[in-house]
PyMOL commands that place a pseudoatom at each C-alpha (Angstrom):
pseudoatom trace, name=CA, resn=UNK, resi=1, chain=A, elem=C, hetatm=0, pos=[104.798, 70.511, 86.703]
pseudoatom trace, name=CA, resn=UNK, resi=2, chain=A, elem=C, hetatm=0, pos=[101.496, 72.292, 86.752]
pseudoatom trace, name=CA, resn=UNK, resi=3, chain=A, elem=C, hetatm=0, pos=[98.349, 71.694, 88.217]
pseudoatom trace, name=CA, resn=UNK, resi=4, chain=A, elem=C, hetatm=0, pos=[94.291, 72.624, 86.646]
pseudoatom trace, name=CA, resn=UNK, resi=5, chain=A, elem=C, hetatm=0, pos=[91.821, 73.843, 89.557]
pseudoatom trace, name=CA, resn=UNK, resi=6, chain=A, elem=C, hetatm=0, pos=[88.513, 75.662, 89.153]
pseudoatom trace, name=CA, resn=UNK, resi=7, chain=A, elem=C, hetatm=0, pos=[88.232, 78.724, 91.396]
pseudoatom trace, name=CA, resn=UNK, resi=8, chain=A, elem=C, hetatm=0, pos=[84.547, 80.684, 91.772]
pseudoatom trace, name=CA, resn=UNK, resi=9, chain=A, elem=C, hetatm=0, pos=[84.603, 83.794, 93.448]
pseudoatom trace, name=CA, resn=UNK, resi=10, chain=A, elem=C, hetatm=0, pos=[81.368, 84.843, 94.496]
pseudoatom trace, name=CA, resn=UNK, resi=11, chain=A, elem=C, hetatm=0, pos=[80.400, 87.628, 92.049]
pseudoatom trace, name=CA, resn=UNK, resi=12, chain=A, elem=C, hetatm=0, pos=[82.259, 86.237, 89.287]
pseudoatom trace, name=CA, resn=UNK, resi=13, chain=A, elem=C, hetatm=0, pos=[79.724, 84.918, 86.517]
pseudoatom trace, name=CA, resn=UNK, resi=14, chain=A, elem=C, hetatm=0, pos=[81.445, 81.916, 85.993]
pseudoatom trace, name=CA, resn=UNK, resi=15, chain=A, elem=C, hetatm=0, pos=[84.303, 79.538, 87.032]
pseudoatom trace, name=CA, resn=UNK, resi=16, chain=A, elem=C, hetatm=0, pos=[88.349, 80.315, 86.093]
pseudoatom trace, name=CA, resn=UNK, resi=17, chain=A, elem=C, hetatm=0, pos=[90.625, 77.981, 85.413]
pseudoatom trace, name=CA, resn=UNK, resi=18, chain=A, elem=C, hetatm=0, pos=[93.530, 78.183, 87.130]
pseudoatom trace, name=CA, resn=UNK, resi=19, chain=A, elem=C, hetatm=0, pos=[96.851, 76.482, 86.882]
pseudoatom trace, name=CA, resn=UNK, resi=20, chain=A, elem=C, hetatm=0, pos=[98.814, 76.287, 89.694]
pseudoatom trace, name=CA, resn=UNK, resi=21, chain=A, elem=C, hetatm=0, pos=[102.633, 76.552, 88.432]
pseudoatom trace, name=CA, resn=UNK, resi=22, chain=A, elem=C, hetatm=0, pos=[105.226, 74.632, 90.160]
pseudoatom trace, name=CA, resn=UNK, resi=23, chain=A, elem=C, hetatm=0, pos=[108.454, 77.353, 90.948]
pseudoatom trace, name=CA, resn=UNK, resi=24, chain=A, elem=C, hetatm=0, pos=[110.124, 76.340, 87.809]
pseudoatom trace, name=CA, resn=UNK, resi=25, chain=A, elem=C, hetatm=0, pos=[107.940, 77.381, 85.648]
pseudoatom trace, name=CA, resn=UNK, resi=26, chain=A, elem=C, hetatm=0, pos=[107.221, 80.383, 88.105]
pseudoatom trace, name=CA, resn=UNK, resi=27, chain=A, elem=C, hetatm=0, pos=[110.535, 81.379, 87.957]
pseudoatom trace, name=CA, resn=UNK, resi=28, chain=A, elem=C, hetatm=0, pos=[111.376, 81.064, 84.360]
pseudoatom trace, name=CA, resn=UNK, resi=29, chain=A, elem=C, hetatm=0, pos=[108.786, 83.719, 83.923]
pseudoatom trace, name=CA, resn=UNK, resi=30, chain=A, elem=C, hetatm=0, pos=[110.493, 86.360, 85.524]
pseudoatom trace, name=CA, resn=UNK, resi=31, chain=A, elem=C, hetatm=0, pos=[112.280, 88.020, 82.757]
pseudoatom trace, name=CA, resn=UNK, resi=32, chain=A, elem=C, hetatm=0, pos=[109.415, 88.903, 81.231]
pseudoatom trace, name=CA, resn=UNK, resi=33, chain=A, elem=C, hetatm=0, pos=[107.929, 90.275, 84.264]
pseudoatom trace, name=CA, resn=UNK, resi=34, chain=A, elem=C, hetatm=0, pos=[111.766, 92.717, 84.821]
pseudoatom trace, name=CA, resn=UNK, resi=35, chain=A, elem=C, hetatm=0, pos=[110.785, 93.617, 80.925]
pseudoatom trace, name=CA, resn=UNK, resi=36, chain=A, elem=C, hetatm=0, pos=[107.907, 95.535, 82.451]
pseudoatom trace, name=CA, resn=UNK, resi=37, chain=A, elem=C, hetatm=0, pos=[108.834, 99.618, 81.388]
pseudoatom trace, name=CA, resn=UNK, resi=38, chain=A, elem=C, hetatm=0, pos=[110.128, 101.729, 84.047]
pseudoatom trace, name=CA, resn=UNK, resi=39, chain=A, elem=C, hetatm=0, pos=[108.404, 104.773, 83.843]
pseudoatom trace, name=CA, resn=UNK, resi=40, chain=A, elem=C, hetatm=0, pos=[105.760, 104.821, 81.975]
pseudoatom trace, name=CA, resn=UNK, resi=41, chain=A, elem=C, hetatm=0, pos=[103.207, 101.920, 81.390]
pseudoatom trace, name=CA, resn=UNK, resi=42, chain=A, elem=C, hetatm=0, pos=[99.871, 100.795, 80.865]
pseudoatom trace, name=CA, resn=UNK, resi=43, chain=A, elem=C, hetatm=0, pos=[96.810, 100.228, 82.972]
pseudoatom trace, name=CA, resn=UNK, resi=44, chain=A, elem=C, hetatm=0, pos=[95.481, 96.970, 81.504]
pseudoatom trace, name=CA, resn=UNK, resi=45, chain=A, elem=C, hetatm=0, pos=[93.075, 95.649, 83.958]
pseudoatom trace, name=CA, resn=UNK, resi=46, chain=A, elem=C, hetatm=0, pos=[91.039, 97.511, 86.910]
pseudoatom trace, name=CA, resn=UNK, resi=47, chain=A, elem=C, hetatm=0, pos=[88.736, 95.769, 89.576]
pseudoatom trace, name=CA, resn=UNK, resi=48, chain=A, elem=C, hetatm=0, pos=[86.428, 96.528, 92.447]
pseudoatom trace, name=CA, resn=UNK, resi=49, chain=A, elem=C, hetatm=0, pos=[85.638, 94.772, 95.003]
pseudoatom trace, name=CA, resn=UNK, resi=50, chain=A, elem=C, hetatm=0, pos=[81.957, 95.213, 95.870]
pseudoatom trace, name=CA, resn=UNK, resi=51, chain=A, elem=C, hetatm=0, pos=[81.848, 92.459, 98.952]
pseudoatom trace, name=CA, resn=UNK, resi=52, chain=A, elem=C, hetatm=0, pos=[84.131, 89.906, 100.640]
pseudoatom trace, name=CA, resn=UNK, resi=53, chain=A, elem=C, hetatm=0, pos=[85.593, 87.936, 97.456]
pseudoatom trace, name=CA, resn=UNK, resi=54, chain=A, elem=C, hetatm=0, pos=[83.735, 89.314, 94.602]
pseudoatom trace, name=CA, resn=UNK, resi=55, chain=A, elem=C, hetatm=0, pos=[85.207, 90.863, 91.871]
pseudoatom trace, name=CA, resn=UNK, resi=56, chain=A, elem=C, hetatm=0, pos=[83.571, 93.445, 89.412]
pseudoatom trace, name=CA, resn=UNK, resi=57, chain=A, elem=C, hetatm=0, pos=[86.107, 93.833, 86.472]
pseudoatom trace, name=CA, resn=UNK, resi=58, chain=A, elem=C, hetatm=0, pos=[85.307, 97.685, 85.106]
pseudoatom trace, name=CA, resn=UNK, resi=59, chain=A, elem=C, hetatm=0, pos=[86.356, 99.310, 82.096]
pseudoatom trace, name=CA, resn=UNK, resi=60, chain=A, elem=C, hetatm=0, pos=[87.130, 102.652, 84.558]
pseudoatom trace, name=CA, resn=UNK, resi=61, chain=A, elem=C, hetatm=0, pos=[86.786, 104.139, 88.259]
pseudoatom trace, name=CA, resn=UNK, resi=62, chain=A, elem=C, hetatm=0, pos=[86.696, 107.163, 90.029]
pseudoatom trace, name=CA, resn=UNK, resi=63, chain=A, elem=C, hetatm=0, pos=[89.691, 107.532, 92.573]
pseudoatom trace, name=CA, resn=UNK, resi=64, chain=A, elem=C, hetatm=0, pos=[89.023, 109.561, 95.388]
pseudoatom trace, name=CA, resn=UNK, resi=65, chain=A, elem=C, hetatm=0, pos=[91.328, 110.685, 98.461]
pseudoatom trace, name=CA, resn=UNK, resi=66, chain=A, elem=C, hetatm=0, pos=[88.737, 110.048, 101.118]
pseudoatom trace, name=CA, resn=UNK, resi=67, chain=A, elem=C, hetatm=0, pos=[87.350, 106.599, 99.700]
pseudoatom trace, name=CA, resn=UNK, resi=68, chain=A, elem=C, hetatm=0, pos=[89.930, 105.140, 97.404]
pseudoatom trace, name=CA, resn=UNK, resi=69, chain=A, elem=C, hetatm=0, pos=[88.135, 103.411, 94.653]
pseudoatom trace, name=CA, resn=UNK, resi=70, chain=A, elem=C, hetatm=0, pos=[84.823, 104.331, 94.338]
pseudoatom trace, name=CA, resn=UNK, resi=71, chain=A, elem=C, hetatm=0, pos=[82.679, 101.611, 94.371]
pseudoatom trace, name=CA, resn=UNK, resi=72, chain=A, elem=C, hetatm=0, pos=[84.878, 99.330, 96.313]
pseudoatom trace, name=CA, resn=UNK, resi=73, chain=A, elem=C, hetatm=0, pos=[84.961, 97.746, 99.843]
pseudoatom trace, name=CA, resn=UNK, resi=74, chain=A, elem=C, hetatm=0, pos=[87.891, 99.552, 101.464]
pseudoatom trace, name=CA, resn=UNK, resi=75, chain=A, elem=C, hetatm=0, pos=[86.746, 102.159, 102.995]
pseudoatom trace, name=CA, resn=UNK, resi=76, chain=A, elem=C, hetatm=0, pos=[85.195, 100.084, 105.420]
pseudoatom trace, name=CA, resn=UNK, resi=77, chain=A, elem=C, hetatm=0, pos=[86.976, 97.411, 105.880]
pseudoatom trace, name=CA, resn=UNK, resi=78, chain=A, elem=C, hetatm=0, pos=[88.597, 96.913, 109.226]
pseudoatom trace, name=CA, resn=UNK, resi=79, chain=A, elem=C, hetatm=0, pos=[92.092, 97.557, 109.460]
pseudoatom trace, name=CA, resn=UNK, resi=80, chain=A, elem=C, hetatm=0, pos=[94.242, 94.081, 110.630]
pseudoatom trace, name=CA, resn=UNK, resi=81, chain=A, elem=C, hetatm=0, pos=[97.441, 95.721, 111.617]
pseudoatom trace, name=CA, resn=UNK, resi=82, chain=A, elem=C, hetatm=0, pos=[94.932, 98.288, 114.098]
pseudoatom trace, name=CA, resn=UNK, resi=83, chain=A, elem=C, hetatm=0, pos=[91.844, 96.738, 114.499]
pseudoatom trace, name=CA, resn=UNK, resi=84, chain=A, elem=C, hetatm=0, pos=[89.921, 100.045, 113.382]
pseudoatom trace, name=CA, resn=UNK, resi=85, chain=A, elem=C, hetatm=0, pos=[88.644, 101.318, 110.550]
pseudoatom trace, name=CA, resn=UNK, resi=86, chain=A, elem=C, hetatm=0, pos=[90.456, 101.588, 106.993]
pseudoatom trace, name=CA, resn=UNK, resi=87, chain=A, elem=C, hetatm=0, pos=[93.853, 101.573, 106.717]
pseudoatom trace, name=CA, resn=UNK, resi=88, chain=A, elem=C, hetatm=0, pos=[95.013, 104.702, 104.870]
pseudoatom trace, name=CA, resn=UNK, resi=89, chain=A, elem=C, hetatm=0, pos=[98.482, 103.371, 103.984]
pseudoatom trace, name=CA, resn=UNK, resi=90, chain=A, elem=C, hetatm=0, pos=[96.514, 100.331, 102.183]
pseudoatom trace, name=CA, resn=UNK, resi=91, chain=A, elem=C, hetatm=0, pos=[93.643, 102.089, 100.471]
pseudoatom trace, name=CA, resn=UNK, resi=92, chain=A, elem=C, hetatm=0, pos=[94.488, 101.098, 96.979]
pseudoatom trace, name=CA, resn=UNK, resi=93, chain=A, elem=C, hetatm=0, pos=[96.676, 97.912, 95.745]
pseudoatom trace, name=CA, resn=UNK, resi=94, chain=A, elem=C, hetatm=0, pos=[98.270, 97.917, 92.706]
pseudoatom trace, name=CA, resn=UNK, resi=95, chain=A, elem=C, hetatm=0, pos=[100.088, 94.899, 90.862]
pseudoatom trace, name=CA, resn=UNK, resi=96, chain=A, elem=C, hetatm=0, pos=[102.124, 94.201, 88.093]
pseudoatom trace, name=CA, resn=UNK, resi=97, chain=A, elem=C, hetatm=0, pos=[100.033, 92.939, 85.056]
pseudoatom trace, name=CA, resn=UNK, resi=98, chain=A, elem=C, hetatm=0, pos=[102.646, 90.047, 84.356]
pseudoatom trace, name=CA, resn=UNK, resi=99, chain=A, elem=C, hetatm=0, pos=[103.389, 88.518, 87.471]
pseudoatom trace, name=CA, resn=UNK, resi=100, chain=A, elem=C, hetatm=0, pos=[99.565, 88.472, 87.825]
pseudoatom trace, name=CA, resn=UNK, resi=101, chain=A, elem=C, hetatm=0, pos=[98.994, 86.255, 84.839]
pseudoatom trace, name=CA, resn=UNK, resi=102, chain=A, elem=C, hetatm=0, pos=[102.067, 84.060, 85.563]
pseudoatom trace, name=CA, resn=UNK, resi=103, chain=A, elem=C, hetatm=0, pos=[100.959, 83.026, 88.963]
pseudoatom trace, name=CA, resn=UNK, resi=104, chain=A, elem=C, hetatm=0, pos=[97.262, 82.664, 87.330]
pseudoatom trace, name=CA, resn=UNK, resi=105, chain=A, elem=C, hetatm=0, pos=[98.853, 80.355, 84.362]
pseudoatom trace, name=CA, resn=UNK, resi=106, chain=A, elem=C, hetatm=0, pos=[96.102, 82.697, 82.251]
pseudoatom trace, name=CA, resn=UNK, resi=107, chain=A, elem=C, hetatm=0, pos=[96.213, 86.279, 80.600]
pseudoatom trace, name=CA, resn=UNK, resi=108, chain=A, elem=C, hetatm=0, pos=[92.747, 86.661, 81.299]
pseudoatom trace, name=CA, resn=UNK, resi=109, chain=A, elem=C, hetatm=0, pos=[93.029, 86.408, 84.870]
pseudoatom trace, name=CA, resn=UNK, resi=110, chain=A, elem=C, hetatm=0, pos=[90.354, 88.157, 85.884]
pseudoatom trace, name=CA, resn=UNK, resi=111, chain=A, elem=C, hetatm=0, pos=[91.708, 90.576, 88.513]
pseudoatom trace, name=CA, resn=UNK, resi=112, chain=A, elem=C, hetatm=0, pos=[91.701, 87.029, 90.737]
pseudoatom trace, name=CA, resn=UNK, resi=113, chain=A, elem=C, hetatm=0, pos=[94.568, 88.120, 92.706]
pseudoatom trace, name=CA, resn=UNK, resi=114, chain=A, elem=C, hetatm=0, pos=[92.164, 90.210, 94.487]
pseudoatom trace, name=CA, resn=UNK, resi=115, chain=A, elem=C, hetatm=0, pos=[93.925, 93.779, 93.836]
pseudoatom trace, name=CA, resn=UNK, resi=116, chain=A, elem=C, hetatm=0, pos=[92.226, 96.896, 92.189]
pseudoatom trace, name=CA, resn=UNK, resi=117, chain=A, elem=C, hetatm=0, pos=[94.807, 98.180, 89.460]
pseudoatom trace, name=CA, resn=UNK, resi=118, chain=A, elem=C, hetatm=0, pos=[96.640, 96.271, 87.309]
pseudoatom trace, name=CA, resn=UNK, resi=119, chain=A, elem=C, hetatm=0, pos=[99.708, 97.465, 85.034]
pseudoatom trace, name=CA, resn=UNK, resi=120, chain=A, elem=C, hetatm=0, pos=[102.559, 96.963, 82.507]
pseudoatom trace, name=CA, resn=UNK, resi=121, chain=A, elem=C, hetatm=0, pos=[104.749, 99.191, 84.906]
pseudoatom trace, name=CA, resn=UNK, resi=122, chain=A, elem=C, hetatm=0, pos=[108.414, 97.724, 86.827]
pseudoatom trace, name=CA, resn=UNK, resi=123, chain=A, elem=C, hetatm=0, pos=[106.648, 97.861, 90.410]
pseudoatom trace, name=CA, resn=UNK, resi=124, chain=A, elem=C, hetatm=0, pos=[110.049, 96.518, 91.933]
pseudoatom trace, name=CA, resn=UNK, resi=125, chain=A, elem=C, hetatm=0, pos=[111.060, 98.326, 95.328]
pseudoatom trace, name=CA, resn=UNK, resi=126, chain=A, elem=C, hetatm=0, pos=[114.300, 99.930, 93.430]
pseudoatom trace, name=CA, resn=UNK, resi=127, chain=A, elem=C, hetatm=0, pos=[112.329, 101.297, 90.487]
pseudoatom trace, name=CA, resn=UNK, resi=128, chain=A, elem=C, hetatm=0, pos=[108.825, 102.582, 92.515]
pseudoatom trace, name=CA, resn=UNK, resi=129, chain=A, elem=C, hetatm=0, pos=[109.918, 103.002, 96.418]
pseudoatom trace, name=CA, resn=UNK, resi=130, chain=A, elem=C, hetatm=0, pos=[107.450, 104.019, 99.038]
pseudoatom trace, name=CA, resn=UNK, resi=131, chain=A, elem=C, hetatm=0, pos=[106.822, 107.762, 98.480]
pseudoatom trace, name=CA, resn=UNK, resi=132, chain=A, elem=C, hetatm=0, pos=[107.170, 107.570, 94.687]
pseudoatom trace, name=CA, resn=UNK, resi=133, chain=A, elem=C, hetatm=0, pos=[104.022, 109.014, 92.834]
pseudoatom trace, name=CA, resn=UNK, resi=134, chain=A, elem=C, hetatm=0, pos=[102.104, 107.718, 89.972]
pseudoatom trace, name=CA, resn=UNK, resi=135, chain=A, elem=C, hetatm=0, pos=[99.905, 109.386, 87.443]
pseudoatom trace, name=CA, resn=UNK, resi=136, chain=A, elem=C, hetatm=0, pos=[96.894, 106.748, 86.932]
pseudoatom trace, name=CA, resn=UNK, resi=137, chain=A, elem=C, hetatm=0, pos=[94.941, 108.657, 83.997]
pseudoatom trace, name=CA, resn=UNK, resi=138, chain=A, elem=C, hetatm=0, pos=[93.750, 111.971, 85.817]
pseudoatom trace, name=CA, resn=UNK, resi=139, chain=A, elem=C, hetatm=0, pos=[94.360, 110.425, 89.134]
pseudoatom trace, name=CA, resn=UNK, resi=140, chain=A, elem=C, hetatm=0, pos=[97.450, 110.332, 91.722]
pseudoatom trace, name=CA, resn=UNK, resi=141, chain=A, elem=C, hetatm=0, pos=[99.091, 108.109, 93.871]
pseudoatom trace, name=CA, resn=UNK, resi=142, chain=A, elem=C, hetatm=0, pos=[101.064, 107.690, 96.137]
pseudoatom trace, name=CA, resn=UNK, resi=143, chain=A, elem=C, hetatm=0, pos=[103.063, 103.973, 96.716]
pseudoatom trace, name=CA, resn=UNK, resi=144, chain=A, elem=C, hetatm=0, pos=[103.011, 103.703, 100.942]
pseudoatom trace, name=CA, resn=UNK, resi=145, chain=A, elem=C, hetatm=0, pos=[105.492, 101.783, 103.045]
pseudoatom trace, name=CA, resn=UNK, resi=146, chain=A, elem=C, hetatm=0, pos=[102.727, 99.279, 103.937]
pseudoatom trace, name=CA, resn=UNK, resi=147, chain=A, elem=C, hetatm=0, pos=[104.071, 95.810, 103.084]
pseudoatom trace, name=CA, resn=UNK, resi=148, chain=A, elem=C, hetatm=0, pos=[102.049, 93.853, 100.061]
pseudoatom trace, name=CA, resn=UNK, resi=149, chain=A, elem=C, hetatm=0, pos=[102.458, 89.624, 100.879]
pseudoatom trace, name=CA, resn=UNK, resi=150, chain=A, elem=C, hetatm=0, pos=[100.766, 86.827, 99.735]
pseudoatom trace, name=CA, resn=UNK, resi=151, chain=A, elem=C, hetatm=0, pos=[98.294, 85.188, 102.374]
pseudoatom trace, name=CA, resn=UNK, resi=152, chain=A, elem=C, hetatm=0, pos=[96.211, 81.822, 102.702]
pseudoatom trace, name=CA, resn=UNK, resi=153, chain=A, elem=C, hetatm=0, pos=[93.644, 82.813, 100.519]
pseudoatom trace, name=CA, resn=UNK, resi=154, chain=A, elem=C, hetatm=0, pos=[96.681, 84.038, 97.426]
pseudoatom trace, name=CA, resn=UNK, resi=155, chain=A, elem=C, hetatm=0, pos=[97.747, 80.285, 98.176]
pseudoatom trace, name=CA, resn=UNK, resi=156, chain=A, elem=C, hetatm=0, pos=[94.417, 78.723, 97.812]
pseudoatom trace, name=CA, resn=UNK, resi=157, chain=A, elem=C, hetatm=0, pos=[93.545, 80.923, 94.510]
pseudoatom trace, name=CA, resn=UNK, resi=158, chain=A, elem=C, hetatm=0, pos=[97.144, 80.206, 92.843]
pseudoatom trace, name=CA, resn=UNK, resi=159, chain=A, elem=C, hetatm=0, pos=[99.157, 77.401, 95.223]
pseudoatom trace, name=CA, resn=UNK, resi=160, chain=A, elem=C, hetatm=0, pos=[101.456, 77.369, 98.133]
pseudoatom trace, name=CA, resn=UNK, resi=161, chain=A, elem=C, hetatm=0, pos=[104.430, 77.652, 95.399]
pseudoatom trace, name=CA, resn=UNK, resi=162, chain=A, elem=C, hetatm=0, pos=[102.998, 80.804, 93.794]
pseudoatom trace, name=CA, resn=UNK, resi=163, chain=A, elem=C, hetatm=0, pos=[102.763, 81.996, 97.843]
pseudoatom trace, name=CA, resn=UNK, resi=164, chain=A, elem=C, hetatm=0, pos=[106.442, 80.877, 98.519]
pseudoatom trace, name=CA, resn=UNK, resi=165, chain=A, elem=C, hetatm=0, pos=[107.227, 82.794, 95.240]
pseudoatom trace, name=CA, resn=UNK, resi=166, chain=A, elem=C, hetatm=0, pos=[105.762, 85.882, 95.386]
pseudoatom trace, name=CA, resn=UNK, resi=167, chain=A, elem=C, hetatm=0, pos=[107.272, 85.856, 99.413]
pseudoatom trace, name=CA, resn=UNK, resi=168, chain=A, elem=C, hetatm=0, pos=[110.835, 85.411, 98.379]
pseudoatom trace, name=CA, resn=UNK, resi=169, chain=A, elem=C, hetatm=0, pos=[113.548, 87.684, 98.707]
pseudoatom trace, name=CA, resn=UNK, resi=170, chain=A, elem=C, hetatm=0, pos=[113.360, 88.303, 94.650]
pseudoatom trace, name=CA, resn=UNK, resi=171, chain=A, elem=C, hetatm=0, pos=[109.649, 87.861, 94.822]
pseudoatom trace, name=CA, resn=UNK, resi=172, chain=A, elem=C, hetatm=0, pos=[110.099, 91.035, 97.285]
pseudoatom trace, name=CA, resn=UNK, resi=173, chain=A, elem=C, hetatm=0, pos=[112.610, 92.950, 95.745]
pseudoatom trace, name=CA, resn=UNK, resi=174, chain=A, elem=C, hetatm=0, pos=[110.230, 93.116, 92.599]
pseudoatom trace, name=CA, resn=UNK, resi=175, chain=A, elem=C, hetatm=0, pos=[107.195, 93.783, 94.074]
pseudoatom trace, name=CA, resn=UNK, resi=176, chain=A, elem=C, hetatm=0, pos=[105.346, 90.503, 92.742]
pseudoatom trace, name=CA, resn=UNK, resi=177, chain=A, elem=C, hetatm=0, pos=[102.297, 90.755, 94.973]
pseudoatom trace, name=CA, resn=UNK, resi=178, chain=A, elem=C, hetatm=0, pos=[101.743, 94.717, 94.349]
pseudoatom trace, name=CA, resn=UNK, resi=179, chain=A, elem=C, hetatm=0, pos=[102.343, 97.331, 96.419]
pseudoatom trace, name=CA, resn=UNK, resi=180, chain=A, elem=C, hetatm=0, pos=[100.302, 99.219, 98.461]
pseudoatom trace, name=CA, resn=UNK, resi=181, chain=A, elem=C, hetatm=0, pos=[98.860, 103.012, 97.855]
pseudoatom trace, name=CA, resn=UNK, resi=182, chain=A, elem=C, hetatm=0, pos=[96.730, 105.920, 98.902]
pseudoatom trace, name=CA, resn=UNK, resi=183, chain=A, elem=C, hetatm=0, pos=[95.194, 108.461, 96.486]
pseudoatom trace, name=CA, resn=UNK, resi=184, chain=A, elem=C, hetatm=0, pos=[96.501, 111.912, 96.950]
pseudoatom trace, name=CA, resn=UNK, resi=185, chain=A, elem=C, hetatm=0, pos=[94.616, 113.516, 93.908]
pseudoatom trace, name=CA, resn=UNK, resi=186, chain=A, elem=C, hetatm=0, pos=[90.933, 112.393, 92.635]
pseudoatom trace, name=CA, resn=UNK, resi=187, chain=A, elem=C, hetatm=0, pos=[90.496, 111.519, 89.447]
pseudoatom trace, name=CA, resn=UNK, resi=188, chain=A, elem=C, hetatm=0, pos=[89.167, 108.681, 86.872]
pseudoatom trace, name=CA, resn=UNK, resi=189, chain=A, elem=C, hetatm=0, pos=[91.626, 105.958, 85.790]
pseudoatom trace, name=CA, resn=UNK, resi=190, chain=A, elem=C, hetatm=0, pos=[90.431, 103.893, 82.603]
pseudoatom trace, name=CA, resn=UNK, resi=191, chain=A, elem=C, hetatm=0, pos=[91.533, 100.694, 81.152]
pseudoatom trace, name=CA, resn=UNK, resi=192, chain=A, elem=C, hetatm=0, pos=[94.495, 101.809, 78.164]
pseudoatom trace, name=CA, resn=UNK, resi=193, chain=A, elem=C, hetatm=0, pos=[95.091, 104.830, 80.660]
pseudoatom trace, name=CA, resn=UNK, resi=194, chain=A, elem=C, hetatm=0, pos=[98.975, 105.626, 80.895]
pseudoatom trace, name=CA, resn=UNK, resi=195, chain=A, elem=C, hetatm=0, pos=[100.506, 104.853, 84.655]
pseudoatom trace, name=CA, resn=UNK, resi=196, chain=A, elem=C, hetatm=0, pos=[103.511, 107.073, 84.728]
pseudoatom trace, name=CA, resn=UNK, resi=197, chain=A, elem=C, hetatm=0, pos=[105.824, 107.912, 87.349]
pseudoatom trace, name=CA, resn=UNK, resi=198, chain=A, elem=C, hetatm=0, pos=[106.127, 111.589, 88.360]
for i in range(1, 198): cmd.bond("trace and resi %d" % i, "trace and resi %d" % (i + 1))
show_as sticks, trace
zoom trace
């Protein structure tokens, strides 16, 4: 059983559609999402995020140690695990290009999810564990310990089932929501880019 809402972010130019899945249908998506490669990938979407939900969908973007992604918000954003400034350990967030447009019910999902990079890459904790490094074009990073869930506002964009499903034990083990990330060498990531483990 599915469900049609419209969802505006501000900074979007128009309205998405999206379909809230029921688990079923959730779940009988994730063999294509464990068919993602496991070392080397694609990037096939990257987003900034210039204010409080807005999304700017760009074709590439500078990575940089110091700011993560140029352009975007993080850098100063206060921390909610500290109360301070950025958090280093969640400077960049990266998710799997499948489970994002299963939980969206659309492959143009728009980056709606609310992450910067997304990729054809197996993101689950076996295959990419905290410390592992990625090449993202000319860029590095580095996947941190920092815990990616789902939140109120994941549950409002896709429905409380794609929250519960993304925060289960498999929804874990594979990463679903993304994982977290800090830049460790500068350098430009493009859409088509290869994201490869090194």
């Amino acid at each position: 059983m599915t469900s049609d809402r419209w969802h505006w972010a501000r900074g979007n130019r128009h309205h998405r559609r999206v379909t809230h899945l029921a688990t079923d249908n959730l779940h009988a998506g994730l063999d294509h999402i464990r068919q993602s490669p496991k070392d080397e990938g694609r990037v096939d979407l990257i987003v900034r995020r210039p204010g409080e939900d807005e999304r700017e969908v760009v074709d590439e973007a500078a990575l940089d140690c110091q700011d993560g992604m140029v352009g975007d918000t993080w850098n100063v954003r206060i921390s909610k695990r500290t109360g301070e400034g950025p958090d280093p350990d969640r400077q960049l967030t990266v998710m799997n290009a499948r489970a994002a447009m299963l939980v969206a019910g659309d492959d143009d999902h728009g980056g709606l999810a609310g992450d910067q990079v997304y990729v054809d890459l197996d993101l689950s904790y076996d295959n990419i564990p905290p410390g592992t490094r990625l090449e993202l074009g000319t860029a590095v990073i580095e996947v941190t310990a920092a815990p990616h869930r789902g939140c109120a506002k994941f549950a409002a964009r896709f429905g409380k089932d794609a929250l519960r499903f993304v925060n289960s034990i498999v929804g874990q083990e594979l990463n679903l929501r993304g994982i977290n990330a800090k830049v460790v060498v500068d350098g430009t990531v493009r859409v088509g880019d290869t994201v490869r483990k090194i």
